[in-house]
PDB file of N, CA, C and O in Angstrom:
ATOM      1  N   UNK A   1     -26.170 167.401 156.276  1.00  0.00           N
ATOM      2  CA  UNK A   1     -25.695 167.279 157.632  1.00  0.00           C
ATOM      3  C   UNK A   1     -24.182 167.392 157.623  1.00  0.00           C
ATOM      4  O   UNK A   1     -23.463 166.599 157.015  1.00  0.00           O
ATOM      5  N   UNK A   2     -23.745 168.411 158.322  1.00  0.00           N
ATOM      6  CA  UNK A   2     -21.974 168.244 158.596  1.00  0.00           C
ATOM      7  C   UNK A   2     -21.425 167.507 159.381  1.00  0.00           C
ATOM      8  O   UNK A   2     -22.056 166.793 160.160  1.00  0.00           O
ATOM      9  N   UNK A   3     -20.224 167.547 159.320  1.00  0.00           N
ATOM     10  CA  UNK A   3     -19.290 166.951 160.363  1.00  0.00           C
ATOM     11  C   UNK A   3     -19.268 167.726 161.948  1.00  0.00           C
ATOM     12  O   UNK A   3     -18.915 168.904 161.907  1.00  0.00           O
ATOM     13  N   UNK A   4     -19.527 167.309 162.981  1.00  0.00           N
ATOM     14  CA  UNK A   4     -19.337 167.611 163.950  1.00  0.00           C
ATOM     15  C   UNK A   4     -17.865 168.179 164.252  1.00  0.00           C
ATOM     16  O   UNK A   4     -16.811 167.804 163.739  1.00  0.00           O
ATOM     17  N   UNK A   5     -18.131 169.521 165.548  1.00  0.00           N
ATOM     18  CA  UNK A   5     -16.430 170.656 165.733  1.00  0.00           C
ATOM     19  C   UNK A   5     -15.911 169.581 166.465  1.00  0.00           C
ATOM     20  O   UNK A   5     -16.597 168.910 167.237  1.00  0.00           O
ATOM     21  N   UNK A   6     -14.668 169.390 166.237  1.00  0.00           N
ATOM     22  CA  UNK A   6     -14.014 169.321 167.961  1.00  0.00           C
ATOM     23  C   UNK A   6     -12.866 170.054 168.085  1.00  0.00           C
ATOM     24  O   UNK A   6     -12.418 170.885 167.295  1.00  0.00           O
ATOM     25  N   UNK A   7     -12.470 169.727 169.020  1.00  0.00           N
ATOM     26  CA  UNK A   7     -11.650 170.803 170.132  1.00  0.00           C
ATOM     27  C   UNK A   7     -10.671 170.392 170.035  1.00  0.00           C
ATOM     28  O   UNK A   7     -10.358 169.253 170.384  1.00  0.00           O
ATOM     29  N   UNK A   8      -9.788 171.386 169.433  1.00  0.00           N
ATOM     30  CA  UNK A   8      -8.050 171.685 169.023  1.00  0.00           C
ATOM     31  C   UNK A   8      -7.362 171.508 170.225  1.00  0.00           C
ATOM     32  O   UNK A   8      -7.137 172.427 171.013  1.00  0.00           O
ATOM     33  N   UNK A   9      -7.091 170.582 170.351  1.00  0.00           N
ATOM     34  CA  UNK A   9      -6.099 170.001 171.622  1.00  0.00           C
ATOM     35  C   UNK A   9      -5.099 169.161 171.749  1.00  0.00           C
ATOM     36  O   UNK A   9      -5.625 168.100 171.413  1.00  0.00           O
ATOM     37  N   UNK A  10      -3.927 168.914 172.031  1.00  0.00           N
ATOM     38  CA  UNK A  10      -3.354 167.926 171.750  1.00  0.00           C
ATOM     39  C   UNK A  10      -4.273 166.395 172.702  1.00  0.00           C
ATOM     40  O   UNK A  10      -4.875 166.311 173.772  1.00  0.00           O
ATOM     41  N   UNK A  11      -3.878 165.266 171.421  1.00  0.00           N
ATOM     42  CA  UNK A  11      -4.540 163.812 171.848  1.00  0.00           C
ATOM     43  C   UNK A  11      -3.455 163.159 172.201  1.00  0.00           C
ATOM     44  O   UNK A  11      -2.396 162.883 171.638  1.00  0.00           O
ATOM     45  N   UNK A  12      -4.197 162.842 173.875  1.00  0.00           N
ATOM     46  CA  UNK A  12      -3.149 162.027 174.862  1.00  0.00           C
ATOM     47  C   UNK A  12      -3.056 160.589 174.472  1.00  0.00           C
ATOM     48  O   UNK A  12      -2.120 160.028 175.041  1.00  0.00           O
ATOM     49  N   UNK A  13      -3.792 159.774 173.618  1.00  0.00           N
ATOM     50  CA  UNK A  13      -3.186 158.330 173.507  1.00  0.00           C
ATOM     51  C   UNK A  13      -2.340 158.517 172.124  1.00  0.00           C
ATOM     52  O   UNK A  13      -2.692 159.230 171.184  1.00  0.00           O
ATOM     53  N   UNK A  14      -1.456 157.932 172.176  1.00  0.00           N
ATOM     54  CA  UNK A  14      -0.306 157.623 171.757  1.00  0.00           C
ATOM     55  C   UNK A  14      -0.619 157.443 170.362  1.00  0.00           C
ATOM     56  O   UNK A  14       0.005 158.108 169.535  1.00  0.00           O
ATOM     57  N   UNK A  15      -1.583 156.561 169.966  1.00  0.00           N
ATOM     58  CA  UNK A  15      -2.006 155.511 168.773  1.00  0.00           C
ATOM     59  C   UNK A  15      -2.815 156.219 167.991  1.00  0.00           C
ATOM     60  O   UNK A  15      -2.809 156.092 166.767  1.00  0.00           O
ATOM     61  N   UNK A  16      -3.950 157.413 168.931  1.00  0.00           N
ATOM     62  CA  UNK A  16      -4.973 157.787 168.249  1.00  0.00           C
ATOM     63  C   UNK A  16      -4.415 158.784 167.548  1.00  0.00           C
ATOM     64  O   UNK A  16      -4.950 159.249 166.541  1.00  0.00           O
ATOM     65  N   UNK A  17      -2.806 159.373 168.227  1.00  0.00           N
ATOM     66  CA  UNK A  17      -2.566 160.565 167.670  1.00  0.00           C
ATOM     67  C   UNK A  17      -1.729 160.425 166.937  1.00  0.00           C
ATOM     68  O   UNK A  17      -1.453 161.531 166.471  1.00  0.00           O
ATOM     69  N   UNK A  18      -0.972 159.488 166.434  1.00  0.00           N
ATOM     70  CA  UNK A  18      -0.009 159.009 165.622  1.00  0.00           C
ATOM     71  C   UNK A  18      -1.213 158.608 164.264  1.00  0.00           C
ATOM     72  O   UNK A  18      -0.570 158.602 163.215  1.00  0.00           O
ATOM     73  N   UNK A  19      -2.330 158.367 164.066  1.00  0.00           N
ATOM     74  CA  UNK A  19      -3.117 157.785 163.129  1.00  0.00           C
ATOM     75  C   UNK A  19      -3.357 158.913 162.763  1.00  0.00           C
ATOM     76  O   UNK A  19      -3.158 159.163 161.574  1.00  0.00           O
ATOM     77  N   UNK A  20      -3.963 160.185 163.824  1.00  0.00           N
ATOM     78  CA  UNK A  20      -4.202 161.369 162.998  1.00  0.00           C
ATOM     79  C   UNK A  20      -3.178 162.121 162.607  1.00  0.00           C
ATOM     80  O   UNK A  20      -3.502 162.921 161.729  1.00  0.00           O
ATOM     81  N   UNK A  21      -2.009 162.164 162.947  1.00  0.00           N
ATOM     82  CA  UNK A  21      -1.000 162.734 162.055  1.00  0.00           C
ATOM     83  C   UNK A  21      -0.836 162.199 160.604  1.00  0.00           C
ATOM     84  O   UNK A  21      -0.523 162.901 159.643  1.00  0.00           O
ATOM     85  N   UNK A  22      -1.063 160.988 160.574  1.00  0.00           N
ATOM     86  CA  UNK A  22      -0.649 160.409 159.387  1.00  0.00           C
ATOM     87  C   UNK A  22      -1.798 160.698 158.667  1.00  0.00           C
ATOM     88  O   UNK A  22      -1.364 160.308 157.583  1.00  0.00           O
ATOM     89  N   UNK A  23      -2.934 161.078 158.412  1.00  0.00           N
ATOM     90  CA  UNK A  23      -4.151 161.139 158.050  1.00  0.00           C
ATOM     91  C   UNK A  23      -3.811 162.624 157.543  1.00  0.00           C
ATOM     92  O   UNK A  23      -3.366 162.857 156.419  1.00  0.00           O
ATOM     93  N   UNK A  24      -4.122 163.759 158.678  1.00  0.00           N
ATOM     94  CA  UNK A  24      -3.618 165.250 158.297  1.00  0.00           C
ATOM     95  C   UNK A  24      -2.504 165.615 157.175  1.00  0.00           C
ATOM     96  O   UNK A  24      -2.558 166.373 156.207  1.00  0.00           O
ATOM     97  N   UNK A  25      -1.297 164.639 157.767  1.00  0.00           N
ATOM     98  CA  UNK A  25      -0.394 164.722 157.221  1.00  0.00           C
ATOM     99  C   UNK A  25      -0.043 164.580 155.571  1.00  0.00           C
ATOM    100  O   UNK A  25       0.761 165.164 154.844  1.00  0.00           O
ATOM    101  N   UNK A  26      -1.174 163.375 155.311  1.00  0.00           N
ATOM    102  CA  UNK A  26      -1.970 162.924 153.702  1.00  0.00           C
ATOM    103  C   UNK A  26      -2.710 164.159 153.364  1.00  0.00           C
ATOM    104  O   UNK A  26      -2.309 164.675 152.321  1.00  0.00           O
ATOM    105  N   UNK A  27      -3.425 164.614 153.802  1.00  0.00           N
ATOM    106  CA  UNK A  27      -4.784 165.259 153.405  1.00  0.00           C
ATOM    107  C   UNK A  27      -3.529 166.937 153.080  1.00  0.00           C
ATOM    108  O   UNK A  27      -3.726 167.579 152.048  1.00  0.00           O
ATOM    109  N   UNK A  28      -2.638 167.293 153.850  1.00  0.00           N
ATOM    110  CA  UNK A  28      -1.632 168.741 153.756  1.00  0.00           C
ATOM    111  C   UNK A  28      -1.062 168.284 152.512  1.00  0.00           C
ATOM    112  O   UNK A  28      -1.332 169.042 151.580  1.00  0.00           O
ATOM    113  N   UNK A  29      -0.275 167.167 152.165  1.00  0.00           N
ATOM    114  CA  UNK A  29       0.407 166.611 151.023  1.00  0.00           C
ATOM    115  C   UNK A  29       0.029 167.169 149.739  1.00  0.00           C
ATOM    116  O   UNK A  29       0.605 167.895 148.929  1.00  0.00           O
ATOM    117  N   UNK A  30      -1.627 166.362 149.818  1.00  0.00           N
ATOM    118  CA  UNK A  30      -2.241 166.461 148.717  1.00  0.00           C
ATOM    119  C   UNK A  30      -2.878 168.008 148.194  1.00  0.00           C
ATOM    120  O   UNK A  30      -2.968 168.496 147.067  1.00  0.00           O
ATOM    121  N   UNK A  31      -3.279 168.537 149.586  1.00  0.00           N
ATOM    122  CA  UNK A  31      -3.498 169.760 149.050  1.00  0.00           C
ATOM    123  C   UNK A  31      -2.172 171.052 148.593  1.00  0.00           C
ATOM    124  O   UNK A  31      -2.261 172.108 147.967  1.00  0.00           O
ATOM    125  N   UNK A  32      -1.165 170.447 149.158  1.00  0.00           N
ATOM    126  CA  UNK A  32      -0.012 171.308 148.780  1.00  0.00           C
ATOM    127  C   UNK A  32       0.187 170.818 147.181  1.00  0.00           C
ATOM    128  O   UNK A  32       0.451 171.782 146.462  1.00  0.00           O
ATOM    129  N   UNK A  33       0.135 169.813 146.619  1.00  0.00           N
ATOM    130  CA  UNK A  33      -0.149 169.453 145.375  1.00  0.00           C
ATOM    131  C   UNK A  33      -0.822 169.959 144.435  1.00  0.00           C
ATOM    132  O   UNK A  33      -0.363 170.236 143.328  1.00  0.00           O
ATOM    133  N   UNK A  34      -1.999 170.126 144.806  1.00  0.00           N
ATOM    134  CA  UNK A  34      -3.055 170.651 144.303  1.00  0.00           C
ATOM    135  C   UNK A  34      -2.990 172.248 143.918  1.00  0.00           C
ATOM    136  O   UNK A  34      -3.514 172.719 142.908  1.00  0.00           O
ATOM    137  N   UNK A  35      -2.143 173.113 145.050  1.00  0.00           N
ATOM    138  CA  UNK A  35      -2.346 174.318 145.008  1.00  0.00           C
ATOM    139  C   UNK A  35      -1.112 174.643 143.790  1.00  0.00           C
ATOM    140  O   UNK A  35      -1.143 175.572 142.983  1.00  0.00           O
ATOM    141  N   UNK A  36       0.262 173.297 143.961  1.00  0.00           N
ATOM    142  CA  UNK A  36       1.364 173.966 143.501  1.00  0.00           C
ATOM    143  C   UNK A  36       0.610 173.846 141.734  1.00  0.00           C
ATOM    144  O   UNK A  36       0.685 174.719 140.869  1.00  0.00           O
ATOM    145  N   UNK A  37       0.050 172.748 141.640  1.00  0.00           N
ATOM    146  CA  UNK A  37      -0.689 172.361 140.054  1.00  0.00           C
ATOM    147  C   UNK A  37      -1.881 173.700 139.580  1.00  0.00           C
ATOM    148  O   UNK A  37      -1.806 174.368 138.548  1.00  0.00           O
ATOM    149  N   UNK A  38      -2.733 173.799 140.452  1.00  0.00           N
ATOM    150  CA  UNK A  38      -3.842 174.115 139.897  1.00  0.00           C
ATOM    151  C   UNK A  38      -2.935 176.226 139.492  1.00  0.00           C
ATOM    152  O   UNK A  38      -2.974 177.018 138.551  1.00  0.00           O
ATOM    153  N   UNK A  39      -2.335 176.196 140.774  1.00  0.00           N
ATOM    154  CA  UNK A  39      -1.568 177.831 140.790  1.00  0.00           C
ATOM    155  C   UNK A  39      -0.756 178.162 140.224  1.00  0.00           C
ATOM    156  O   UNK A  39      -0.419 179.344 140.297  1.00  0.00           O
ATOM    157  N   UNK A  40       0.261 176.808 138.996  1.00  0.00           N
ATOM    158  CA  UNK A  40       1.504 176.899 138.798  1.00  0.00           C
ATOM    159  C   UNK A  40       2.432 177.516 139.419  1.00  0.00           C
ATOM    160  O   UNK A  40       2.985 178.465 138.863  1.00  0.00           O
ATOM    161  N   UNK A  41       2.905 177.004 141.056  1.00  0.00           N
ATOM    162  CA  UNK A  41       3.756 178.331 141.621  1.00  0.00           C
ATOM    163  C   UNK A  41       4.437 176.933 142.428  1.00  0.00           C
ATOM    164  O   UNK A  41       4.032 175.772 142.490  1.00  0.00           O
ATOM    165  N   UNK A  42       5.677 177.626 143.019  1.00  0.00           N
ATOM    166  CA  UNK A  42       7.001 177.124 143.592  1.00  0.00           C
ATOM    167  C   UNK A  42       6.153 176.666 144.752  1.00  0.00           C
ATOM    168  O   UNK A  42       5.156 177.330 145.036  1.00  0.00           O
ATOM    169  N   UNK A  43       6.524 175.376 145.584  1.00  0.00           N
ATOM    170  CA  UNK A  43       5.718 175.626 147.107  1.00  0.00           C
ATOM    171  C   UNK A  43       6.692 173.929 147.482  1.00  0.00           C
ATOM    172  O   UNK A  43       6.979 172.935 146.815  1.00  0.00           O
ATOM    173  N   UNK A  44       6.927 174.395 148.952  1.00  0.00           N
ATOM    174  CA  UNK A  44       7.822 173.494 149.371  1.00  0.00           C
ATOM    175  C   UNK A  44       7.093 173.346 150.967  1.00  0.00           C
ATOM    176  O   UNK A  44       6.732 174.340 151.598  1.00  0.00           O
ATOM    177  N   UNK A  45       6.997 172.385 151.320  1.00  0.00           N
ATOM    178  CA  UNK A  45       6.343 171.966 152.415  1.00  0.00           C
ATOM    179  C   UNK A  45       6.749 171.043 153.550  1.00  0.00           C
ATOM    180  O   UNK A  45       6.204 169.940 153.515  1.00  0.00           O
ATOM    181  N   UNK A  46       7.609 171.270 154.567  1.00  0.00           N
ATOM    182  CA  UNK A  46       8.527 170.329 155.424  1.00  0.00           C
ATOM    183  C   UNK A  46       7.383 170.135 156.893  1.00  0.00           C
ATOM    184  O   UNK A  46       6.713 171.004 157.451  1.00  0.00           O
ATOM    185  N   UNK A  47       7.499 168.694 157.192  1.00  0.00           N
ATOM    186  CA  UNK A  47       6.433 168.487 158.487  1.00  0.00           C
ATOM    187  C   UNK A  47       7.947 167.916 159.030  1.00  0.00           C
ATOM    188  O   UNK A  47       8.961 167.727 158.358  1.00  0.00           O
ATOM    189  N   UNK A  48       7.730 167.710 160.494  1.00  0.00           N
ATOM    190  CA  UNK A  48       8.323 166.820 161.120  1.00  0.00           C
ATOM    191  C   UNK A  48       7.316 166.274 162.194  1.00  0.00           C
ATOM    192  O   UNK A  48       6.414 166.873 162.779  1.00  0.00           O
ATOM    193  N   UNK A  49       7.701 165.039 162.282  1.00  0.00           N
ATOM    194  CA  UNK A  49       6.550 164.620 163.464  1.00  0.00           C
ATOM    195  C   UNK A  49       7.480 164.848 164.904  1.00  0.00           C
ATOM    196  O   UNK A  49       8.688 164.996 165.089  1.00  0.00           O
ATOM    197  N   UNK A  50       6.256 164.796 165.845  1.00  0.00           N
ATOM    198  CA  UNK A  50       6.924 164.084 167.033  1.00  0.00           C
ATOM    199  C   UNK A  50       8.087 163.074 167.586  1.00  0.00           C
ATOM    200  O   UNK A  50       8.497 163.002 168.744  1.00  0.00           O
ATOM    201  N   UNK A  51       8.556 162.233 166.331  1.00  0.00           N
ATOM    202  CA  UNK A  51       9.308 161.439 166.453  1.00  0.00           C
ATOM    203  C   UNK A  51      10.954 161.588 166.463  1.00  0.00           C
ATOM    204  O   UNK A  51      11.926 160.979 166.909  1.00  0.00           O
ATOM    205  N   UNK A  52      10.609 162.994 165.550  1.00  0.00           N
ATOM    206  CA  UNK A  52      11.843 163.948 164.584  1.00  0.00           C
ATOM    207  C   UNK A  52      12.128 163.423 163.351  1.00  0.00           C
ATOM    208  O   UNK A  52      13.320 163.436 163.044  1.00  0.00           O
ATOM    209  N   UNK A  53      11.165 162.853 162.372  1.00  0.00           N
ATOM    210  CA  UNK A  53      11.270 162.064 161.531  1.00  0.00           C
ATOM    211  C   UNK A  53      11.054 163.532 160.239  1.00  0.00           C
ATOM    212  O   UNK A  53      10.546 164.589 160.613  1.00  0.00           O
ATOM    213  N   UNK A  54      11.419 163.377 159.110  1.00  0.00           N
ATOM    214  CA  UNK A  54      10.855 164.109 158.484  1.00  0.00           C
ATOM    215  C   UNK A  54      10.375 163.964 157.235  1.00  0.00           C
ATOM    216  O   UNK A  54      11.009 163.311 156.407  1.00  0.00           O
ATOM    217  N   UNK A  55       8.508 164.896 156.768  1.00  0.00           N
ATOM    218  CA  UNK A  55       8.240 164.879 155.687  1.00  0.00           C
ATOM    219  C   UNK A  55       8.396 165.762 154.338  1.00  0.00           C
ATOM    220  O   UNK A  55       8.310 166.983 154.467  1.00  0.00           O
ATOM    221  N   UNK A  56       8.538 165.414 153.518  1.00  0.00           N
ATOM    222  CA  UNK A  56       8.650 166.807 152.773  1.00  0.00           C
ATOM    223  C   UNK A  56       7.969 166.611 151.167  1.00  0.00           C
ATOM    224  O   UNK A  56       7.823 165.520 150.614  1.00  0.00           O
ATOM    225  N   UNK A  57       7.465 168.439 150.373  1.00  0.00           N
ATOM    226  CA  UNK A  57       7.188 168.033 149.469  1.00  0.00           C
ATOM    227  C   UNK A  57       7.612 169.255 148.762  1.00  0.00           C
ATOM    228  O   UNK A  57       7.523 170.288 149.426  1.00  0.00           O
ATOM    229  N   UNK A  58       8.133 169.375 147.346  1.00  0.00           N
ATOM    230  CA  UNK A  58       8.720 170.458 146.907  1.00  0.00           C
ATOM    231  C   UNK A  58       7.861 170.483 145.340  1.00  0.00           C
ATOM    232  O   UNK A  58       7.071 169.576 145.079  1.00  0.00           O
ATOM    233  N   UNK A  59       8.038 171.265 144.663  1.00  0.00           N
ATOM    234  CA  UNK A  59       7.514 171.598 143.595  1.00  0.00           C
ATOM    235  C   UNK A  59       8.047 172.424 142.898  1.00  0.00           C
ATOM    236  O   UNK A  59       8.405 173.400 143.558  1.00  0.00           O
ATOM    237  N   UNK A  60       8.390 172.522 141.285  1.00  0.00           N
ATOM    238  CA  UNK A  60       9.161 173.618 140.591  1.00  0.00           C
ATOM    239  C   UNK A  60       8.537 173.357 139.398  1.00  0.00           C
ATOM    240  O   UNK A  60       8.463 172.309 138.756  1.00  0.00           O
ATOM    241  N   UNK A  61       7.948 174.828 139.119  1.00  0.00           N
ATOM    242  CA  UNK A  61       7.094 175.001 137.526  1.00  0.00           C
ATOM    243  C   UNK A  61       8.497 174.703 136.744  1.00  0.00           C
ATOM    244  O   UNK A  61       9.597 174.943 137.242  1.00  0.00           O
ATOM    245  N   UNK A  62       8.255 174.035 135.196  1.00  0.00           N
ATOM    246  CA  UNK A  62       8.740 173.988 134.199  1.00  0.00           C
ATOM    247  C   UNK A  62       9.085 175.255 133.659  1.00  0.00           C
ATOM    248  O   UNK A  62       8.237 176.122 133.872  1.00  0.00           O
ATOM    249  N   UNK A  63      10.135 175.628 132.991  1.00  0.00           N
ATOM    250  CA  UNK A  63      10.468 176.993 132.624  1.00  0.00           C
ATOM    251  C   UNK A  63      10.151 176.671 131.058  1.00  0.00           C
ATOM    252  O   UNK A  63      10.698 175.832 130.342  1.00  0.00           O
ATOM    253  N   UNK A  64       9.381 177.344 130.821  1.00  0.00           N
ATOM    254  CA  UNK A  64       9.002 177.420 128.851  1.00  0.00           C
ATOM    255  C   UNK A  64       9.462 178.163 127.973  1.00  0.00           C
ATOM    256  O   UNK A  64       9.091 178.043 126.805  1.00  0.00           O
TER     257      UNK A  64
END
């Protein structure tokens, strides 16, 4: 059984949408991680929220 679609929209309460940023925002992190490890390649990743706050994640292969 899957996960049910929903609908790409911005979410009008305040709280619900601040929880799912922070959630997305984990889940982009980790997979930008994943791709820079598993691909060995350069990858730099800047979010900013709504707030103007900012996240970031950078990565640089070892030179051998």
């Amino acid at each position: 059984m899957g996960r049910g679609k929903i609908a790409i929209e911005r979410i009008d309460n305040t709280t619900n949408r601040q929880v799912t940023f922070s959630k997305r925002r984990g889940g982009l992190m980790k997979k930008a991680r994943e791709l820079a490890i598993l691909c060995d390649a350069d990858l730099a990743l800047i979010v900013f929220s709504s707030t103007g706050r900012l996240y970031d994640f950078a990565s640089s292969r070892s030179v051998s």
